[in-house]
C-alpha positions in Angstrom: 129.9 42.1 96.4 127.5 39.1 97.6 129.4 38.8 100.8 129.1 42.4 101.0 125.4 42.6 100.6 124.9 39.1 103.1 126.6 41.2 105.9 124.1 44.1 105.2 120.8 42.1 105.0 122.3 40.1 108.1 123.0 43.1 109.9 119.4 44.4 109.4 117.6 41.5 110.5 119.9 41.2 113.9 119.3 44.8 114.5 115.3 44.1 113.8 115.5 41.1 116.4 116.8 43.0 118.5 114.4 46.0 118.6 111.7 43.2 118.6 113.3 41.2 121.5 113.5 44.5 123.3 110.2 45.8 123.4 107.9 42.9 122.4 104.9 45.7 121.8 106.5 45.6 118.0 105.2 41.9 117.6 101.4 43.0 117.9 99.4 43.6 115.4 98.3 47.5 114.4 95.1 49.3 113.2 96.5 51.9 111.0 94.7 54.5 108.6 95.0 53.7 104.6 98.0 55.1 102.7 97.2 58.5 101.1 94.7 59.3 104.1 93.8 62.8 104.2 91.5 64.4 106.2 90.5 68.3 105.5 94.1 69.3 106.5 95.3 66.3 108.5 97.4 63.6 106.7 96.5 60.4 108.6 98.1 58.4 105.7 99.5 55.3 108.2 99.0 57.2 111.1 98.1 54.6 114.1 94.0 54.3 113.9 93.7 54.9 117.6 96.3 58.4 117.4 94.2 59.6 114.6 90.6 59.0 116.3 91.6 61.0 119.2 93.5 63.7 116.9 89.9 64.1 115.2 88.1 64.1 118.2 90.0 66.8 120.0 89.6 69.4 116.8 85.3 69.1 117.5 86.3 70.8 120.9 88.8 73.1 119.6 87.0 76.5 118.9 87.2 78.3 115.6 86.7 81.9 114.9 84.5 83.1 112.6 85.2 87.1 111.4 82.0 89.8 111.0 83.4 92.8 109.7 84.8 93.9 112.9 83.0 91.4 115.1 84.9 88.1 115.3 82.8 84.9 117.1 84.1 81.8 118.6 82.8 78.2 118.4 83.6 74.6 118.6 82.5 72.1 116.0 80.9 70.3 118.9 78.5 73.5 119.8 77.3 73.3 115.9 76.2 69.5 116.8 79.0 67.9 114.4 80.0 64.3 115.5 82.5 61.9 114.5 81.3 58.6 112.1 83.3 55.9 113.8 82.1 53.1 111.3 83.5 55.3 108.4 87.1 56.0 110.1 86.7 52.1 110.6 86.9 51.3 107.0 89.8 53.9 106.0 92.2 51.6 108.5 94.1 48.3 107.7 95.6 46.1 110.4 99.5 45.2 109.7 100.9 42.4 111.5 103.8 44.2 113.7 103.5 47.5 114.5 107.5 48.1 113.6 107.1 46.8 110.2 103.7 48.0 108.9 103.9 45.6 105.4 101.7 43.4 104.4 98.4 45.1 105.7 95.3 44.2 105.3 92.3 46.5 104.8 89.7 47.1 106.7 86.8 47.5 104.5 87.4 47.8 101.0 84.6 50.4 100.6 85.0 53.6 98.8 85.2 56.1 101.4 84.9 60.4 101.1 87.4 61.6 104.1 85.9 64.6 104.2 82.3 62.7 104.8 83.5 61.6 108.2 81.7 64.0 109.9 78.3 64.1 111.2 76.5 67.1 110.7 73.4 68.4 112.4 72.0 70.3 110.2 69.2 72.0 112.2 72.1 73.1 114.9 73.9 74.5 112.2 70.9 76.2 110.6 70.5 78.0 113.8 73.6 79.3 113.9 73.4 80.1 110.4 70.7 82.6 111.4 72.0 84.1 114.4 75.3 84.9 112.4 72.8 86.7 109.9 70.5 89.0 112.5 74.4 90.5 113.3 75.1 91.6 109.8 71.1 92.1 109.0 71.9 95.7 110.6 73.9 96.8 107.2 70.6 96.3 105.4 69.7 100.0 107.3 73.1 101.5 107.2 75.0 103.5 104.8 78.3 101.3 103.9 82.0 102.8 103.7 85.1 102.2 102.9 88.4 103.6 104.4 90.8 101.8 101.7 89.1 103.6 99.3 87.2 106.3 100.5 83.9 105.5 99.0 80.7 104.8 100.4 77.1 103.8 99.4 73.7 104.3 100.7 70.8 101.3 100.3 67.6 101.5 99.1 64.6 100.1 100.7 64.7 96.5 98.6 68.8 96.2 100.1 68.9 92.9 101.9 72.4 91.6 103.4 73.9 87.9 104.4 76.5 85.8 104.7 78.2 83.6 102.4 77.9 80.1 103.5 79.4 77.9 100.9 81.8 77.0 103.3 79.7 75.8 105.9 77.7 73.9 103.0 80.2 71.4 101.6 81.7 68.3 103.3 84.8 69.5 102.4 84.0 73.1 103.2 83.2 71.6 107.0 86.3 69.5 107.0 88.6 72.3 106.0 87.5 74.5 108.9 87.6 71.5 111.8 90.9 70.4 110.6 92.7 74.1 109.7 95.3 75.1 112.3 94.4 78.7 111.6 91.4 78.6 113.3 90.0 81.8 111.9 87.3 81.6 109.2 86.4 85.1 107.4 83.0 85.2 106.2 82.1 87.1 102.8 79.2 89.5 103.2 76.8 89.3 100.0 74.4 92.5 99.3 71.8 92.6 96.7 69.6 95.6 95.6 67.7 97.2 93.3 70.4 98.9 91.0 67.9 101.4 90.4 66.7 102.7 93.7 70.2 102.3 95.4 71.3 104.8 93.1 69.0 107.1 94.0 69.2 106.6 97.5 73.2 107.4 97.1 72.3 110.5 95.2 70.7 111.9 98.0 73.3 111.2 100.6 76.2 112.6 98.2 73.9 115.4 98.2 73.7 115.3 102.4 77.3 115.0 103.4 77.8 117.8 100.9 76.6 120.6 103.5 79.1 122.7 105.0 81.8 121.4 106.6 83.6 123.2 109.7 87.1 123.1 110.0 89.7 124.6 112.6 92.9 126.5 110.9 94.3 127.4 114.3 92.2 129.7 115.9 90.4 130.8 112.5 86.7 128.7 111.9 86.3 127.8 108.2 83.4 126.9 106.6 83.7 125.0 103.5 80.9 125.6 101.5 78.8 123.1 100.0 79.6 123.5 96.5 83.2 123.0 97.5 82.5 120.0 99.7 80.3 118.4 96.8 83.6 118.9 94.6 85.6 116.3 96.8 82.5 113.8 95.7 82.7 111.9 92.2 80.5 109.4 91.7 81.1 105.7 90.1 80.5 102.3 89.5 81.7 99.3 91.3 80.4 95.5 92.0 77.4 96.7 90.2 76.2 99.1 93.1 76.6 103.1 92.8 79.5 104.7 94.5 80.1 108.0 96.0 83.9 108.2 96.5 86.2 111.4 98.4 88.8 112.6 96.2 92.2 113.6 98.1 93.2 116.0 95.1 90.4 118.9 95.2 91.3 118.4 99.0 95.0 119.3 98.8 94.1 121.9 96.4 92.1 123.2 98.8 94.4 123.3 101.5 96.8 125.3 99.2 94.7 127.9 98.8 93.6 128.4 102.6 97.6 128.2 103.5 97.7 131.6 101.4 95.3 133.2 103.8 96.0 132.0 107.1 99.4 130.0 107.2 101.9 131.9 109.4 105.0 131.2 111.1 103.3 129.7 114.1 100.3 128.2 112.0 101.4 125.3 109.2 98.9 123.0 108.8 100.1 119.4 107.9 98.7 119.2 104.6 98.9 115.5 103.9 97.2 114.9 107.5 94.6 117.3 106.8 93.2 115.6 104.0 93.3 112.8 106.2 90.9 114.5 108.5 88.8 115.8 106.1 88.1 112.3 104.3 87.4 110.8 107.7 85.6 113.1 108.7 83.3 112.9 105.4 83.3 109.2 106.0 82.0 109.4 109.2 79.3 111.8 107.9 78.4 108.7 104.9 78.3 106.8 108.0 75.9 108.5 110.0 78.0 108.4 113.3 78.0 110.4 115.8 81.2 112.8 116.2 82.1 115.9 116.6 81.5 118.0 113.2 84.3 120.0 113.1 87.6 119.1 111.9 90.6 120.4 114.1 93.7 120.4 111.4 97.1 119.2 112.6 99.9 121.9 112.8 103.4 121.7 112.6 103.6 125.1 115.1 106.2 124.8 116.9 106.1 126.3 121.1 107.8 129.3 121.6 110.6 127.8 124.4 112.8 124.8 124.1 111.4 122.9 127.5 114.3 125.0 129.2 112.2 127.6 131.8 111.3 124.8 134.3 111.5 121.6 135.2 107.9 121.6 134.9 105.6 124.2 132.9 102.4 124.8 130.6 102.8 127.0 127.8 99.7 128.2 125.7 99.9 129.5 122.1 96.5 131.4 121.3 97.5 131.4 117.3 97.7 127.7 117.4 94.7 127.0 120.1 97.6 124.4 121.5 98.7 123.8 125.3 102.3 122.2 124.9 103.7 120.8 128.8 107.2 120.8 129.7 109.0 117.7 132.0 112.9 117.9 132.2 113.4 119.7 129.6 111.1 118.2 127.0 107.7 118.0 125.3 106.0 115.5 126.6 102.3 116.4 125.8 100.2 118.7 123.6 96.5 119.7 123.7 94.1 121.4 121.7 92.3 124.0 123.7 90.4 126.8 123.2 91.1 130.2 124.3 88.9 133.1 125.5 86.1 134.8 122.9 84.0 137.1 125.0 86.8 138.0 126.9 90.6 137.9 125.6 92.4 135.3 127.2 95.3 137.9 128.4 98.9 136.6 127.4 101.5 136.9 130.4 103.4 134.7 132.9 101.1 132.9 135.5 101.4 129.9 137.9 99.0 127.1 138.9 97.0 128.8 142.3 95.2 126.0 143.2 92.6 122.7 142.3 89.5 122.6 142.1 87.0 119.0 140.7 83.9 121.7 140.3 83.5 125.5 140.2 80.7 127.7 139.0 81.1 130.5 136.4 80.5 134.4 137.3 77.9 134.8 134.7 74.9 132.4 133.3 76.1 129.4 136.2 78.2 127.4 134.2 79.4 124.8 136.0 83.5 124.0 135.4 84.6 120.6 136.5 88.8 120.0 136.6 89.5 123.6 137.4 92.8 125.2 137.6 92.6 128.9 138.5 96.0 130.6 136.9 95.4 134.7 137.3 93.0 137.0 136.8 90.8 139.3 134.4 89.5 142.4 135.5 89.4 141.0 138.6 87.8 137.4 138.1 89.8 134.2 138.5 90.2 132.5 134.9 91.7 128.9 134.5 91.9 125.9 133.1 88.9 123.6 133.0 86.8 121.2 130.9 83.7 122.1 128.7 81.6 123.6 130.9 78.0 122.7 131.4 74.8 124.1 133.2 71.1 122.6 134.2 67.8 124.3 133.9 65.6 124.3 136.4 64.1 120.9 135.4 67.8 119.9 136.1 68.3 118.9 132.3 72.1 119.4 131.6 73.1 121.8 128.4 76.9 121.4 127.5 78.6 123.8 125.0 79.1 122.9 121.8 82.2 120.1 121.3 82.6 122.0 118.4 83.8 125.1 120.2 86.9 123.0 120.6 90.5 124.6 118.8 89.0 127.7 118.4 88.0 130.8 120.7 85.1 129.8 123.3 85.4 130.8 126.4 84.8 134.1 128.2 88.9 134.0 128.9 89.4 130.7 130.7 91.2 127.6 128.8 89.0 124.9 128.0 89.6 121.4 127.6 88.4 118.2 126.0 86.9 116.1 128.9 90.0 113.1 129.2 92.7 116.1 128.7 91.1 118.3 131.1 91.1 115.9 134.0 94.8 114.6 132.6 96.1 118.2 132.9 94.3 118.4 136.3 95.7 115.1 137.9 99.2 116.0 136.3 99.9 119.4 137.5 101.3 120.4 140.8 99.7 123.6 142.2 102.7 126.4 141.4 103.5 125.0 138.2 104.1 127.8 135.9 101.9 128.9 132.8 103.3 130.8 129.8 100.2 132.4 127.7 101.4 134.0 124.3 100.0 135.2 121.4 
């Protein structure tokens, strides 16, 4: 067993001169950081002095990204002034007498060092930030909040003031955490205060705003839902110690069933799931105050009345549905929400694509038409594809109809289309492409 263990130990040092012998860098002496060295989330523990310095260094010109509700902002440690303290790194190291065989090391400083108080912060740098990161979330102090994971939404009152959690940035080891992560993405909590009081009242009165009317579009039929029936998707509650309206999905679907009695028909199923979807949003939106169009189109499962087979290329038009399906090789590569003629029937029948036109005038009133697609005729006139129309006044200020118009009868017999689908359909279709109309 001992001449066992002599051939080992004999073995190790002749395989120790020899890596010494071979690269006589090993004999030198080496800086190396303490054991158990930990910066933020870098573990330096006998890492080579020199390799951890510059490790360090590059993270203050690596950016981080800091997250603003649906804003994110990028910046380096070394735009927020914070430095490196050389002197304290100093006194975390120990120098070892080979730089192979890192025994018998001696420290450096035998002073009680914080790793994460390596950095040198500037506060009046980071200050300014601080405040610049605040005027972009000051703007929810004047704005209605709402949430789309749980449908709820809250007005502010007067007193409301809004900011930014900055515990992180306030703590040496808050500071270390975010120079060292390798995630490199910091999310920021937003902190509201208010008078309990007067924010409920404030959100009384908005539940009581988004509660008027609502239009929606069952196929070609315009609903109104009344207000007491939109007010009876609101509850109110409690939450975070602010006052809640919240959009209940049930009184919704209920809804839904009872309008599928009346106007569901073989060509016209609304997808009910989806069109509680779109009523929800569209409520949001209203909590919101944003600017969209009011009336809420509801998704159909109608089906087109041909299998893609007529053509190689065609347009087929379903009046019940207010839908435009297109045809390519035989499948369904597109469909549109239109709307169909009010003041005059848009007449059902075979047609073809005549010609292209980027702007044409209406017969009556000078409407101008841009994207248009002449198809046929009614009682003589031209009628077509095109997008809203528009017309100017004789101070040349420009009147559009109504988005609203759109998915339900409109026109005075030509097809009219959202702006993008309008100039889609007119870039996309050949003249002589056939157009099926039905009822």
């Amino acid at each position: 067993m001992q001449k066992k263990l002599l051939i080992l130990i004999t073995a190790t040092v002749a395989l120790a001169t020899a890596i010494l012998l071979t690269d006589p860098a090993n004999l030198k002496a080496v800086t190396v950081f303490k054991s158990g060295t930990q910066v933020g989330n870098i573990n330096l523990s006998r890492t080579a002095w020199d390799l951890g310095y510059a490790s360090l260094t590059s993270r203050l010109t690596t950016p981080f990204y800091i997250n603003l509700e649906s804003k994110s902002r990028g910046v380096t440690p070394e735009e927020l002034g914070i430095t490196l303290d050389r002197d304290k790194l100093a006194k975390m190291s120990s120098t070892c007498r080979t730089k192979l065989f890192r025994l018998f090391c001696k420290n450096t400083s035998n002073e009680n060092i914080d790793p994460n108080n390596v950095f040198i912060l500037d506060q009046e740098k980071i200050d300014l930030f601080w405040e610049d990161l605040n005027k972009e979330v000051s703007f929810l102090a004047e704005n209605n909040i709402v949430s789309f994971e749980d449908n709820t939404f809250r007005a502010l009152s007067p007193e409301a003031t809004v900011s930014l959690n900055r515990e992180t940035f306030d703590t040496p080891e808050g500071i270390a955490s975010i120079i060292t992560t390798d995630n490199f993405v910091v999310d920021l909590e937003i902190v509201s205060e208010d008078n309990k009081e007067l924010q409920k009242t404030t959100t009384e009165s908005l539940i009581a705003e988004i509660s008027a009317p609502l239009l929606i579009k069952y196929g070609r039929n315009a609903i109104y839902i009344s207000s007491e029936n939109v007010a009876s998707f609101i509850t109110s509650i409690e939450k975070d110690d602010f006052f809640f309206g919240q959009i209940n999905k049930e009184p919704i679907a209920r809804y839904m069933e009872d309008l599928a009695e009346e106007f569901a028909s073989e060509d016209i199923k609304v997808v009910k799931d989806l069109a509680v979807e779109s009523i929800v949003r569209a409520m949001l939106f209203r909590a919101a105050n944003y600017e969209i169009n009011n009336a809420v189109i509801l998704p159909l499962e109608g089906n087109p009345k041909s299998d893609g087979s007529l053509h190689d290329e065609y347009l087929e038009i379903i009046k019940s549905q207010q839908r435009l399906y297109k045809f390519k090789n035989g499948e369904l590569i597109k469909t549109y929400i239109v709307s169909t003629g009010l003041t005059w029937e848009t007449p059902p029948g075979q047609y073809e694509v005549l010609g292209k036109q980027k702007m044409t005038i209406s017969y009556y009133d000078d409407w101008y038409m841009p994207n248009y697609l002449p198809i046929g005729t009614i009682n003589g006139y031209f009628f077509g594809f095109h997008e809203i129309p528009y017309h100017m006044d004789a101070a040349g200020n420009i009147y559009s109809r109504d988005a609203n118009t759109m998915g339900s009868p409109a026109t005075g017999g030509c097809i009219q289309l959202a702006p993008g689908d309008s100039l889609e359909v007119f870039d996309n279709t050949p003249v002589g492409t056939p157009v099926y109309i039905h009822e």
